[in-house]
Residue frames as qw, qx, qy, qz and C-alpha x, y, z in Angstrom:
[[0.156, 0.501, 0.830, -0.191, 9.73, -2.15, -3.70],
 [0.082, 0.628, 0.043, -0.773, 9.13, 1.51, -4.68],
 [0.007, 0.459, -0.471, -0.753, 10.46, 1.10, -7.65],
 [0.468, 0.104, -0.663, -0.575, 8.07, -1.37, -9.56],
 [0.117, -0.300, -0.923, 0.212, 5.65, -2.43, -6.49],
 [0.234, -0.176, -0.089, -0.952, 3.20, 0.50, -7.51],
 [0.486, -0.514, -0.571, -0.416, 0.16, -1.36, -6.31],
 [0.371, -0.485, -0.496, 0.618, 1.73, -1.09, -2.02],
 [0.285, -0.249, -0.256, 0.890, 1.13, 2.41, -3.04],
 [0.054, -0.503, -0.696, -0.510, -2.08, 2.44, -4.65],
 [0.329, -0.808, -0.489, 0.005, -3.85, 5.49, -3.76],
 [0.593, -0.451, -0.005, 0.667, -0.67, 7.68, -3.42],
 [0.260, 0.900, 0.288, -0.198, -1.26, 10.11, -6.48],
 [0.172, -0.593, 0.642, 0.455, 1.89, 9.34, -8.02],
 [0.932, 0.273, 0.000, -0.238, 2.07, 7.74, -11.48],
 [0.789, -0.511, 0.337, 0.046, 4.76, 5.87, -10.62],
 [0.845, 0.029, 0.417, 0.333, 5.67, 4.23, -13.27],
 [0.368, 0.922, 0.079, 0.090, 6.33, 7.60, -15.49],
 [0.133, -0.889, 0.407, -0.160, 9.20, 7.99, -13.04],
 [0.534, -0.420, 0.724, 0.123, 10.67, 4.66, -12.36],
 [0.894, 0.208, 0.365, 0.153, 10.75, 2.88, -15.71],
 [0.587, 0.716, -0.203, 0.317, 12.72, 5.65, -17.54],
 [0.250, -0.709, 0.613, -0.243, 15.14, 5.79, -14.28],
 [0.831, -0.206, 0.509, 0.090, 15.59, 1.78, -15.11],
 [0.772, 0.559, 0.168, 0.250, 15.88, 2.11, -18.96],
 [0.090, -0.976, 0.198, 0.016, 18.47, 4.54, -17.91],
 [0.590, -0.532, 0.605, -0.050, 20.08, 2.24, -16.09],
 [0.793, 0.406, 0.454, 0.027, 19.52, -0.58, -18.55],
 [0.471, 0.874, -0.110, 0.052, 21.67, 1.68, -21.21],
 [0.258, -0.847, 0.463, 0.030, 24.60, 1.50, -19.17],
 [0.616, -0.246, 0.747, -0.048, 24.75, -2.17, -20.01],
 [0.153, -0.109, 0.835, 0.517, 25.40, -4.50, -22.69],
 [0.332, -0.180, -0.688, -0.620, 22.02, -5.62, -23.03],
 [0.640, -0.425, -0.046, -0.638, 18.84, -6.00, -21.31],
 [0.866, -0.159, -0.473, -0.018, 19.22, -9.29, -20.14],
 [0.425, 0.314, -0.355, 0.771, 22.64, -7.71, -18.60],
 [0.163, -0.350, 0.253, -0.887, 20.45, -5.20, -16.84],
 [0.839, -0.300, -0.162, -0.423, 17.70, -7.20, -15.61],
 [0.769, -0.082, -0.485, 0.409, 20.70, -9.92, -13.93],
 [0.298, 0.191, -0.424, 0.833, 22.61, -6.79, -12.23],
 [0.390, -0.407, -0.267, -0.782, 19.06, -5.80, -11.14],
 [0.794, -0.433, -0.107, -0.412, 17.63, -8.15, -9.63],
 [0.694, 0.079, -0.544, 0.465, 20.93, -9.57, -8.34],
 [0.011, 0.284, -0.258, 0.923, 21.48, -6.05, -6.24],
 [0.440, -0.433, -0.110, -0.779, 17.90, -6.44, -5.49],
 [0.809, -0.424, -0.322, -0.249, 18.35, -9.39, -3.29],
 [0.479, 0.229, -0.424, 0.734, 20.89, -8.24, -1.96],
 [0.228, -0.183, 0.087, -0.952, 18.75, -5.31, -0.82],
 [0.740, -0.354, -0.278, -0.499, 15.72, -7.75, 0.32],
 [0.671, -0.171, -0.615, 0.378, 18.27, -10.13, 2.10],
 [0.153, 0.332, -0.228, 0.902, 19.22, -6.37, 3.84],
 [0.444, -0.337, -0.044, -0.829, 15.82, -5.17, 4.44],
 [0.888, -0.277, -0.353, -0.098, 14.93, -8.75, 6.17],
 [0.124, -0.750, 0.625, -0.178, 18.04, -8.66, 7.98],
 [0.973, -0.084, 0.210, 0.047, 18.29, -12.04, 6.80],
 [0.560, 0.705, -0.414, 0.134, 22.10, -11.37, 4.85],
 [0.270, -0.541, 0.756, -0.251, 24.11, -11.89, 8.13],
 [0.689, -0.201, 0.670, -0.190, 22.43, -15.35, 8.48],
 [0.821, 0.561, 0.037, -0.104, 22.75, -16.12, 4.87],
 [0.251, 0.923, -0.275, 0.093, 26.12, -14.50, 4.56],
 [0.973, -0.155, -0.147, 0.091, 27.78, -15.80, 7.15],
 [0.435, -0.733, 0.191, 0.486, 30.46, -13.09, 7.63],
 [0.539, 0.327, 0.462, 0.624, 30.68, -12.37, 4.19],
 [0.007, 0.432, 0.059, -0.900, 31.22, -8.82, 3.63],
 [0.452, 0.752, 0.466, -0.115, 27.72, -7.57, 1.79],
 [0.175, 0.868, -0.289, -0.364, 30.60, -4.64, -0.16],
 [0.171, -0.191, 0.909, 0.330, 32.88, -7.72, -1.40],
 [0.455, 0.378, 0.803, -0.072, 29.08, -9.10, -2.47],
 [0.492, 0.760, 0.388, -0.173, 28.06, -6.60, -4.10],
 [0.239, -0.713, 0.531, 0.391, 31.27, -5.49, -5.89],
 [0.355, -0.043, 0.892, 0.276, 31.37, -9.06, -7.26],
 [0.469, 0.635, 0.593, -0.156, 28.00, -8.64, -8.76],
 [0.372, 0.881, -0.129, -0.261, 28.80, -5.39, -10.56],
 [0.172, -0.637, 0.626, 0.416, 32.20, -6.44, -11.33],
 [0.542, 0.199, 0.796, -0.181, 30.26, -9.55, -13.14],
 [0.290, 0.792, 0.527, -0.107, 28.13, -7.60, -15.01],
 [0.065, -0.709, 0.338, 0.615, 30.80, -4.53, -16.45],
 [0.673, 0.720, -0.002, -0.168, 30.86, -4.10, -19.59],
 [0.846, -0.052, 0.239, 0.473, 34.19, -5.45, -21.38],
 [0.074, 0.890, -0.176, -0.415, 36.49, -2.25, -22.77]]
């Protein structure tokens, strides 16, 4: 949410975005292409909302959330 919900924090004296878009384009380099980085993104990220809701268990079903997220990155790796 931090990272690119700047408006929950409107009023916080931070320009936010100075600091979180080059700490995505960072990210975003590691990876084939944008499109790449935006999937592994927002995949993780609902991972991380299912979390923060503690709605994963009842999604999940006894799926291990480290096997989940593994798969994602492992998805998303760049071919050598």
């Amino acid at each position: 949410e931090l990272m690119f919900r700047h408006d929950i924090l409107d009023g916080a004296g931070a320009d936010l975005r100075s600091i979180s878009l080059p700490l995505f384009d960072a990210f975003a380099q590691q990876l084939p292409s944008a499109t790449d980085a935006v999937a592994l993104w927002s995949a993780v990220h609902g991972i991380a909302v299912l979390s923060a809701n503690r709605s994963f268990d009842l999604v999940a079903r006894g799926t291990d959330r480290a096997a989940v997220i593994e798969a994602i990155v492992a998805a998303h790796r760049p071919s050598r």
